[in-house]
ZAMARGU-4260 file (C-alpha; in steps of 0.2 Angstrom, whole numbers, plus 5000, padded with zeros to 4 digits):
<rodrens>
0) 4702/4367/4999 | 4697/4366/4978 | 4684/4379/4982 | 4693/4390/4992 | 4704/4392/4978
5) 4689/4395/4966 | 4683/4406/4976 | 4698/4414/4977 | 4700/4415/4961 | 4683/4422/4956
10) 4686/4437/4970 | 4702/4440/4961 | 4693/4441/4943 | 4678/4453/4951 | 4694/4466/4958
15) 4702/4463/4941 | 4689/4470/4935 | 4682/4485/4943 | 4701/4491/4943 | 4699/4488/4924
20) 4682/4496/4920 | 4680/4512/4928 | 4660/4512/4928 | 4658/4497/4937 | 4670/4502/4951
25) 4660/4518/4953 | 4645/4508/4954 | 4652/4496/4967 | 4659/4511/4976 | 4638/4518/4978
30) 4630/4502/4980 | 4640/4497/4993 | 4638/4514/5000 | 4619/4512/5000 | 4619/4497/5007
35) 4631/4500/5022 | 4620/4515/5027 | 4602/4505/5022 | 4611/4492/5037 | 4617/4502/5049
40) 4601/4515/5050 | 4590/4501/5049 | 4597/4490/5064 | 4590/4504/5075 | 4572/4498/5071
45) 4574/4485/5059 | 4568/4494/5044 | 4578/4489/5033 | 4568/4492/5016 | 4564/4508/5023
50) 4580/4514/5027 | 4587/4507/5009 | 4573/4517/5000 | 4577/4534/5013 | 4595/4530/5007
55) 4590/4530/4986 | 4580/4547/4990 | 4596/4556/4992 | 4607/4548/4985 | 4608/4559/4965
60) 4611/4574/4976 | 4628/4566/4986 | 4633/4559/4967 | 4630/4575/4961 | 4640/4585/4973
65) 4652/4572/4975 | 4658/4572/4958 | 4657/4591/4956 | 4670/4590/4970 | 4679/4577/4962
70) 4681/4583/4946 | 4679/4601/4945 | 4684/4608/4963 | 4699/4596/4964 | 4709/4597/4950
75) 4706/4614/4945 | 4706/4624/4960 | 4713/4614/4974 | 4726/4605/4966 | 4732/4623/4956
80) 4732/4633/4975 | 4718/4643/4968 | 4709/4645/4984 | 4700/4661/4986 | 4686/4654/4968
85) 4688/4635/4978 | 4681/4643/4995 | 4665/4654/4985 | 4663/4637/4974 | 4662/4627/4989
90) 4652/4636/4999 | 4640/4640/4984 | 4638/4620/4979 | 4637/4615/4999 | 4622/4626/5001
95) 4616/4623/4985 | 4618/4602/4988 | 4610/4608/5006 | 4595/4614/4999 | 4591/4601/4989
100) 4592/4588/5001 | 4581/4597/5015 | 4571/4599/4998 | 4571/4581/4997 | 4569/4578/5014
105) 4552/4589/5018 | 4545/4584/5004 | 4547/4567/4999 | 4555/4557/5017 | 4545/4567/5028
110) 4526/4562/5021 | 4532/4546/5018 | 4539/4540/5034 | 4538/4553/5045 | 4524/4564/5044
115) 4526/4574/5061 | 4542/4581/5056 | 4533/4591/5042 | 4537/4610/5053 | 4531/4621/5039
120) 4547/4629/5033 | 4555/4620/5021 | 4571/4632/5019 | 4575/4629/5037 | 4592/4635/5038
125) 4597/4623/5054 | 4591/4609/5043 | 4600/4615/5029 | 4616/4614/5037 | 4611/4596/5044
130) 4609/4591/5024 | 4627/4598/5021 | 4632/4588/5035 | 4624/4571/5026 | 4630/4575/5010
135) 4649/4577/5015 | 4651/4563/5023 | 4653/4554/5007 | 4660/4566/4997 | 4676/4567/5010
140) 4676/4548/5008 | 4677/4550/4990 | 4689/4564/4993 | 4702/4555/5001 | 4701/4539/4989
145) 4705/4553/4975 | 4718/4559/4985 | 4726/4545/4988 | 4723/4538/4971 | 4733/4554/4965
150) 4746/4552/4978 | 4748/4533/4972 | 4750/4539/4954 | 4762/4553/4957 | 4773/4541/4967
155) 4774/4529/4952 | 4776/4544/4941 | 4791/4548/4950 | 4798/4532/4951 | 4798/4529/4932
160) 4805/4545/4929 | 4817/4542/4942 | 4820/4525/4932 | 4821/4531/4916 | 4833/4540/4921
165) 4847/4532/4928 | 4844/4521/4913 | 4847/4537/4904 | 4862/4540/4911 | 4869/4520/4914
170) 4867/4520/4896 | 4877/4535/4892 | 4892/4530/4903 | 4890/4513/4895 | 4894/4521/4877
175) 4907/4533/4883 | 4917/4516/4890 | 4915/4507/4874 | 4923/4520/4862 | 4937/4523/4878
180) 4941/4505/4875 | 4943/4503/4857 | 4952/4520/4856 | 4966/4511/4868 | 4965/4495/4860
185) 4968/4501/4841 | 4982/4511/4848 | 4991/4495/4856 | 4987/4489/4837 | 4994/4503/4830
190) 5010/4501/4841 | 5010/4485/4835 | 5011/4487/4816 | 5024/4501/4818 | 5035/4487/4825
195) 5032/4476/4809 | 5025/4461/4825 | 5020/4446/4824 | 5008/4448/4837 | 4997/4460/4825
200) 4985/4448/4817 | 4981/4438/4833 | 4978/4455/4842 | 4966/4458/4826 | 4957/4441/4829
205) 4958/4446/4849 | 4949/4463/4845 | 4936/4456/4835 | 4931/4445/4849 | 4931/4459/4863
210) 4921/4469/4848 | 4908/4455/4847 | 4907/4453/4866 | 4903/4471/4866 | 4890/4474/4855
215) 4880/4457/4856 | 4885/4451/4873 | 4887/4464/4885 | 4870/4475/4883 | 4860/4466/4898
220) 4861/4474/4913 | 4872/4460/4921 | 4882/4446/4912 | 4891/4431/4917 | 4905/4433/4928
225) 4913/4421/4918 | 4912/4427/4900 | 4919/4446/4909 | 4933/4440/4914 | 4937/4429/4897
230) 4935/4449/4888 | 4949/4455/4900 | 4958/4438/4899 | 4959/4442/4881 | 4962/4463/4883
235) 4977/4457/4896 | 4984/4444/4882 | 4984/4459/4869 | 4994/4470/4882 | 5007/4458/4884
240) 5010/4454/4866 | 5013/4474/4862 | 5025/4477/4879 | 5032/4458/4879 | 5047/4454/4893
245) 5044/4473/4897 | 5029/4468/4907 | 5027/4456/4921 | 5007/4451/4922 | 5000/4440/4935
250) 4983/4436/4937 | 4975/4424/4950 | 4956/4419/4950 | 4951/4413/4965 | 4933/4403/4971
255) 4919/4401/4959 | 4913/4411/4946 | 4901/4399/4940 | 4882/4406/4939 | 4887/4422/4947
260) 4882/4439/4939 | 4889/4456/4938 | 4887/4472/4928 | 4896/4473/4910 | 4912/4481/4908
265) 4912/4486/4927 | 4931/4479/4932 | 4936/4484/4912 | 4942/4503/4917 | 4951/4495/4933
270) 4961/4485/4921 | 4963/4498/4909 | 4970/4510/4921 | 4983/4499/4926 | 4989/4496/4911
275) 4991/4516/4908 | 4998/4520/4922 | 5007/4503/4928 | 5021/4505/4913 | 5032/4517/4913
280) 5051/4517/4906 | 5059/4523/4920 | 5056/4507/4929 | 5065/4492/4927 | 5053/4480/4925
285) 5031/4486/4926 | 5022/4475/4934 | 5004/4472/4936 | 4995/4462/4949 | 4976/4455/4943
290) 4969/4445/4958 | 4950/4442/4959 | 4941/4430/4973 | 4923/4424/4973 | 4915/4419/4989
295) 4897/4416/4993 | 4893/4432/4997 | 4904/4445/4985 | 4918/4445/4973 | 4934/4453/4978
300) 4947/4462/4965 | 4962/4468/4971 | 4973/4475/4958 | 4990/4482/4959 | 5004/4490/4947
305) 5021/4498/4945 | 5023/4518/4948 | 5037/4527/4944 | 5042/4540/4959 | 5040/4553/4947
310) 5023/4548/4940 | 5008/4555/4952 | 4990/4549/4949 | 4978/4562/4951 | 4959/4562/4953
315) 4959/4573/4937 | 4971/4564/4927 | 4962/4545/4929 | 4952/4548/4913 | 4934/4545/4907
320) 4933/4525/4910 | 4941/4528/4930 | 4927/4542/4934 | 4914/4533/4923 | 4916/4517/4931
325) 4914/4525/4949 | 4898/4533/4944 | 4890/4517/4936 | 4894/4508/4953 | 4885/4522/4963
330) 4872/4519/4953 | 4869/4500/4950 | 4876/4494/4968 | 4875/4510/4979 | 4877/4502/4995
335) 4880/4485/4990 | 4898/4488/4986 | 4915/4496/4993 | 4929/4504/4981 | 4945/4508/4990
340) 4961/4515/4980 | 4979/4516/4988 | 4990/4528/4978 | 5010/4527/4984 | 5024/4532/4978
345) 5029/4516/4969 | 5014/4507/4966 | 4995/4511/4965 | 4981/4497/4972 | 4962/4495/4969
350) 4952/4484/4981 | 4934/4483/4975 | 4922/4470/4983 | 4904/4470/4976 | 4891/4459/4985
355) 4885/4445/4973 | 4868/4434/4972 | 4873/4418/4962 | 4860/4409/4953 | 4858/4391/4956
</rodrens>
């Protein structure tokens, strides 16, 4: 079993490095051409030196047609559409790689091993044609590697760019949520300070712990459910001190949150809007309704407030942080989540569930 591994591991070192040094996998690529063609001509009459040697005779004439196709036909002419110079280049270097090899072939193969196919014309067109035949049955073997080489590298291509920029634009709703929040924030400290509070310099000490969270926290692509729900613990705590007994906040935390992960500042706009549109003076009493519940599988918020009859919520009055948070949703969960929002005449109710993978 110890040497299989060995062995494996030196196969696994030799690929390593032909896919690293681009000469030594060009060579492998032509020996191991030689030598399949050497075999299998040569099981016919078990010249096998012979058929190696027949096999060396033509090979400079496939390399050099091949890599004339490779890297001049190819990216120049076929990959730019430019058909009608690809079709008299191709033609020109089929013949011109024919000619060569019936060259070859009358007078070099022919008086070696096979003297009575010597027929006195050496620009046999028939023959001709049959050397083209040879030559391109590498040179389409090599053609389709390349091909499939520059699929394989657009694809990647695509799929950074494509990476890059959702990054991009997670980023830039990202930023346009923090200065939301801190705008919101300063003006329930503003409030606060106008009302000569108490509460003001424990809302100050509040803020700067939602401020570090922010900056030095919050900047992986997903954070501890945990620690997101102590920043809205404290952003709740800051709303009640600024509205007081005018506010009825209750918030339930159900399952466990421990070692489970979830995007930054993803339930943050949920909570936010509440607040903005959940108070309202011509009500009574406001009320919010914060109710999170982590299974095994998902985390379920369901959040409710207060809505005055007269108050409407509209799609275009929800504000940066309601259509911001949708987008980042679409784009970090897609189909691993479910956003449903009931808006009635006296109260307004998010249920969001987002599928979870703990960490053990």
């Amino acid at each position: 079993m110890a040497r299989i591994f060995v062995r494996m591991g030196k196969l696994e070192s030799i690929i390593r490095f032909l896919f690293q040094h681009r000469w030594a996998s060009h060579i492998f690529f032509w020996l191991s051409y030689v030598c399949f063609y050497a075999v299998l001509w040569g099981s016919y009459d078990e010249q096998y030196l012979m058929s190696f040697n027949v096999q060396l005779m033509f090979l400079p004439v496939k390399i050099l047609v091949t890599y004339y196709t490779l890297y001049i036909l190819l990216p120049k002419y076929i990959l730019r559409g430019r058909w009608l110079p690809f079709i008299f280049l191709f033609i020109a270097s089929s013949f011109t790689g024919g000619t060569i090899y019936r060259l070859i072939a009358y007078y070099i193969e022919y008086p070696l091993y096979y003297p009575e196919y010597i027929d006195g014309n050496p620009l046999n067109f028939y023959k001709i044609i049959k050397g083209i035949l040879g030559i391109y049955t590498v040179v389409f073997l090599a053609l389709v590697i390349k091909l499939l080489k520059y699929w394989y590298q657009s694809q990647q291509d695509r799929q950074i760019l494509a990476h890059e920029k959702l990054d991009a634009e997670l980023k830039f709703l990202k930023t346009q949520i923090h200065p939301h929040f801190l705008f919101n924030t300063l003006n329930n400290l503003y409030a606060l300070t106008l009302k000569k509070s108490d509460y003001a310099p424990e809302v100050v000490l509040k803020l700067s712990d939602l401020i570090n969270y922010m900056l030095y926290e919050c900047n992986a692509p997903k954070v501890l459910l945990d620690n997101e729900l102590n920043f809205i613990k404290n952003y709740i705590e800051i709303e009640q001190m600024r509205h007081g007994d005018d506010l009825d906040i209750k918030a339930m935390i159900n399952g466990d949150s421990t070692n489970v992960y979830i995007a930054p500042m993803i339930l943050l706009p949920f909570v936010e809007n509440s607040f903005k549109h959940g108070i309202n003076e011509e009500l009574n009493k406001s009320w919010i309704d914060f109710d999170l519940t982590v299974t095994d599988h998902e985390m379920i918020l369901k959040l409710a407030n207060s809505k005055s009859q007269t108050q409407q919520l509209r799609q275009g009055t929800q504000g940066i942080g309601l259509k911001n948070v949708k987008r980042r949703l679409e784009l970090l969960y897609k189909n691993d989540y479910h956003l449903h929002i009931d808006d009635q005449p006296g109260s307004y109710t998010v249920v969001l569930r987002i599928a979870l993978k703990k960490v053990q």
